[in-house]
N, C-alpha and C positions, 0 to 999 in steps of 0.2 A: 504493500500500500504506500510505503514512504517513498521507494523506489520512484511508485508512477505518478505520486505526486508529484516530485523536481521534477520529473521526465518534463511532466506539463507547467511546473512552473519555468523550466528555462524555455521552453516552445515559445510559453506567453512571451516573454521576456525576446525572444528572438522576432518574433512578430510584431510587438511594437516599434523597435530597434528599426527593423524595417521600414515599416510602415514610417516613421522618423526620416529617415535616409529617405526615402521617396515622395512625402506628401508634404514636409516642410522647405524643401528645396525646389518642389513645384510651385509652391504657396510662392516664394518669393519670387522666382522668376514669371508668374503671371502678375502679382504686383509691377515689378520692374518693366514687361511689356510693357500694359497698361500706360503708365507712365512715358514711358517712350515712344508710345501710338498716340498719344498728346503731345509733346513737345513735336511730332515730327508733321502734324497734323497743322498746329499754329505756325510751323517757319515756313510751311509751303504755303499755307495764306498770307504769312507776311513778303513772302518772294513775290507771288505772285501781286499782291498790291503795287510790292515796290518797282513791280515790272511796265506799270500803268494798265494790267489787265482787270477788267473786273470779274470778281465769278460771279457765274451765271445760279447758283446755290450755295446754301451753306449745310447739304445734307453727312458733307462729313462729320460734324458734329454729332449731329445725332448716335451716327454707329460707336462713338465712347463708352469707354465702359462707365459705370454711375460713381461718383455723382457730377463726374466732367462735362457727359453727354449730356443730361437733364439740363444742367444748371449754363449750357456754353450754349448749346443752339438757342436759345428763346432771350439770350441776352445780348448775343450779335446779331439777330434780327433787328432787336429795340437797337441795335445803338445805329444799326446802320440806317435805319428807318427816320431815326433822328437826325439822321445826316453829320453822326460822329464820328469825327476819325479813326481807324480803326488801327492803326499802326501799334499808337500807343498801348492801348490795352492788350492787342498783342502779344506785343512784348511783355508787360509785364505778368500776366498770365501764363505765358512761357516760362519764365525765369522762374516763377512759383512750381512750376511742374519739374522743372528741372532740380530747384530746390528737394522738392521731394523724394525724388531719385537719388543723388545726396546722400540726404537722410535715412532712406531705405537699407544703399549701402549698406553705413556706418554702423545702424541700428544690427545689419546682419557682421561685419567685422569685429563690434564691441559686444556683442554675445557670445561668439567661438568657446571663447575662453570659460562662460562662467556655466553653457551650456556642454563641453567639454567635462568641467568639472563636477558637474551634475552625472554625467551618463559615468562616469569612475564610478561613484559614489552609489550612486543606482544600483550597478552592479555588482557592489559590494555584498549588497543586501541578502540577494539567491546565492550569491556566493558565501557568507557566512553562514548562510541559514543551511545550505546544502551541506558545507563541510561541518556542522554539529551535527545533523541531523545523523550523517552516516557516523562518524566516529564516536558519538555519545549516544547511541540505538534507548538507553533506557528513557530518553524527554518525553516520549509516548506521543500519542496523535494531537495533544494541544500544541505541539510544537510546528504543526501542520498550517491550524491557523493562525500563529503567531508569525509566518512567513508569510502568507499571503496579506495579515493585514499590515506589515510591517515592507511589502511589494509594492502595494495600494497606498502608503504616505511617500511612498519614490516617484511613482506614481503622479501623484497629485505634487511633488517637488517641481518635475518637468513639465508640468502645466502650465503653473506659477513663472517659471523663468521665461518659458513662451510669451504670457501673456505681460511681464516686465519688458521682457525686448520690445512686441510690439506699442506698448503704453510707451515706451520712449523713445521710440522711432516720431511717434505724433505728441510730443512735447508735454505726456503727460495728461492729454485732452479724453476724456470719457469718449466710448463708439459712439454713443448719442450724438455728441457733437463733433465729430470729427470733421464733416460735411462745413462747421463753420470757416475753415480755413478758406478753402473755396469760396463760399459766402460774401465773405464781407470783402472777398475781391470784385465777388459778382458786383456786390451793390456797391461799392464805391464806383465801378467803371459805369452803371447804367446810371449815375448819379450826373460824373464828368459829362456821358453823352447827353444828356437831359440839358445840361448846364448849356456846352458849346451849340444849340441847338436854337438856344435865345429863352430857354423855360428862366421864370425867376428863380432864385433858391430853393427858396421853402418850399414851392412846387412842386423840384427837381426830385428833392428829398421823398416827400410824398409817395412821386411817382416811381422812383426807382425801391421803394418796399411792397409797393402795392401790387407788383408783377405776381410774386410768390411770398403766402405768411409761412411764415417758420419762426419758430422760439428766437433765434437771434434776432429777428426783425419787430417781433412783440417785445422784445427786453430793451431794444433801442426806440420806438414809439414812435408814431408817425410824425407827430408834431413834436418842429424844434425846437418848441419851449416845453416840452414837457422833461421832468427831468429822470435821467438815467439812472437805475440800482445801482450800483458796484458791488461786484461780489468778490470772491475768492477762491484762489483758483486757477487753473492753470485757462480757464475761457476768462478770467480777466483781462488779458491783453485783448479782446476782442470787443470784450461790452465796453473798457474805453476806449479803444477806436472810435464807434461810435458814441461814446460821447463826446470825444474829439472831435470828430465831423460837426456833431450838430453845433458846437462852441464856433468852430467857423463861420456855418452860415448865419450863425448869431451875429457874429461880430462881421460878416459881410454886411449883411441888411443893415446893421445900424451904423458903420461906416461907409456906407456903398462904393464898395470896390470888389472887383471878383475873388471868386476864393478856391478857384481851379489850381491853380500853382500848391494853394497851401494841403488842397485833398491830395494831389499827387506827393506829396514828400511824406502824406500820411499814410497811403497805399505804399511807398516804396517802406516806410518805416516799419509797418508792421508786417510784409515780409521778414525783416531785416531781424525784426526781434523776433518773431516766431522761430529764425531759424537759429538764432543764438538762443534760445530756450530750448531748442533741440536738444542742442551742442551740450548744453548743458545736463541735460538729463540722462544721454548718453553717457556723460563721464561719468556719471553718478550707477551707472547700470552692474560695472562689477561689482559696488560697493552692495547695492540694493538685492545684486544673485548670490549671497552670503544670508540672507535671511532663508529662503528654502531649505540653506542646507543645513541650517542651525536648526532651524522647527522643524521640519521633516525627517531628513534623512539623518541626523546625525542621532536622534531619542529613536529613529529604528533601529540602529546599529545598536546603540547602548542596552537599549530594550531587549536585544534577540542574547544578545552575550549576556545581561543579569539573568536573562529567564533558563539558558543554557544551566549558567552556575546554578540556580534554584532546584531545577529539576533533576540538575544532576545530585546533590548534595539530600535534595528530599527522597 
């Protein structure tokens, strides 16, 4: 019975192993397409502009994967339809994609190592538990489940570091809002186009949240006098952005001067920190892949070796 239990615990253990090797190195590289079927999608429309050709559609858009596709075709309709130049957003839409690609990398470079040290450690686990189990025969068959549930906190180790790599690839931003990154690029650009267009401000604003509601757009309010939460958090960089915009058209309106120059240094700016709050989390990621192995994997190992001495001694 102990025999064909390792037998099927190192199977398991060979099958995830696998299943690792092959669905997390897919995982990324359909990521990194993704990303690169955008960056290579906007610089052939930016060629193409700078060629003086116009296109005849913008259905390449569409075929992106989400939330590129959704959030880029029905936003360079609006802006072209406004008669905004399209150069610029562009560009900096690009440079955001490319950013991410980046990120993506690093996110997979600054994990090797703690992901590395996890799968040692993992395997230490059937590996202790198998050489008690045969060399100390009297632990009995509780020692049976004291391996499998001491496999299952390895287990759930390798999860954890998965889901740390990726939480620090996107700067720490919950799935829910991941989508804001894109976001509040969309809406600063469909803002610019409104503006260059002849819309007044407060209009502009208006109209560039009114396309699509989404929580980032209800946290920043339609009207620019109403005033902004600030929360905490890694979507803080984002809720003041938009408070930052609306500070501008304030202070446009009641200075009457345009305030296009100032949303663009705000769009280049919260690229710029999003990507240094990456940077940042990343460094942080070996430190943060030492917690799995303290609460998991390390009170398994302790665990199977006290219970070893117990059952042997009792």
């Amino acid at each position: 019975m102990n025999t064909l239990f390792f037998c099927a615990l190192w199977g398991a253990i060979f099958c995830v192993c696998l299943a690792v090797k092959v669905i997390v190195p897919h995982s990324f590289q359909a990521q990194r397409h993704s990303l690169v079927k955008v960056t290579r999608t906007l610089r052939d429309l930016e060629d193409t502009l700078r060629s003086g050709t116009i296109p005849g559609n913008y259905d390449a858009f569409g075929q992106l994967d989400a939330p590129w596709g959704e959030f880029l075709s029905g936003s360079i309709q609006i802006l072209r339809s406004a008669g905004a130049p399209l150069l610029p957003t562009l560009r900096r839409i690009r440079i955001l994609a490319e950013s991410q690609e980046v990120a993506l990398l690093a996110a997979r470079s600054g994990s090797t190592q703690a992901v590395a040290q996890a799968t040692i450690c993992t395997l230490l686990v059937p590996l202790v538990g198998t050489a008690l189990g045969f060399f100390l025969p009297e632990v009995g068959d509780i020692w049976l489940g004291a391996c499998a549930f001491a496999f299952f906190l390895c287990m759930l180790a390798g999860l954890w570091l998965v889901q740390l790599a990726d939480s620090a690839r996107w700067a720490g931003l919950p799935a829910s809002k991941r989508a804001w990154v894109l976001l509040a690029q969309i809406y600063g650009e469909r803002f610019l186009g409104y503006m260059r267009s002849g819309m007044p401000p407060d209009v502009a604003w208006q109209q560039s949240l009114k396309y699509q509601s989404t929580e980032l757009s209800l946290r920043w309010g339609s009207s620019i006098w109403q005033s902004v939460e600030l929360v905490t958090g890694p979507e803080k960089l984002f809720v003041e952005f938009g408070a930052s915009v609306k500070k501008a058209i304030q202070v446009s309106l009641l200075e009457g001067y345009a305030c296009t120059e100032r949303i663009e240094s705000l769009l280049d700016g919260l690229r710029q920190d999003f990507h240094a709050q990456t940077q940042r989390e990343l460094q942080l990621l070996g430190t943060r892949a030492l917690r799995p192995l303290f609460i998991c994997i390390a009170p398994a190992l302790m665990a199977l070796v006290m219970l070893a001495l117990f059952l042997h001694l009792v």
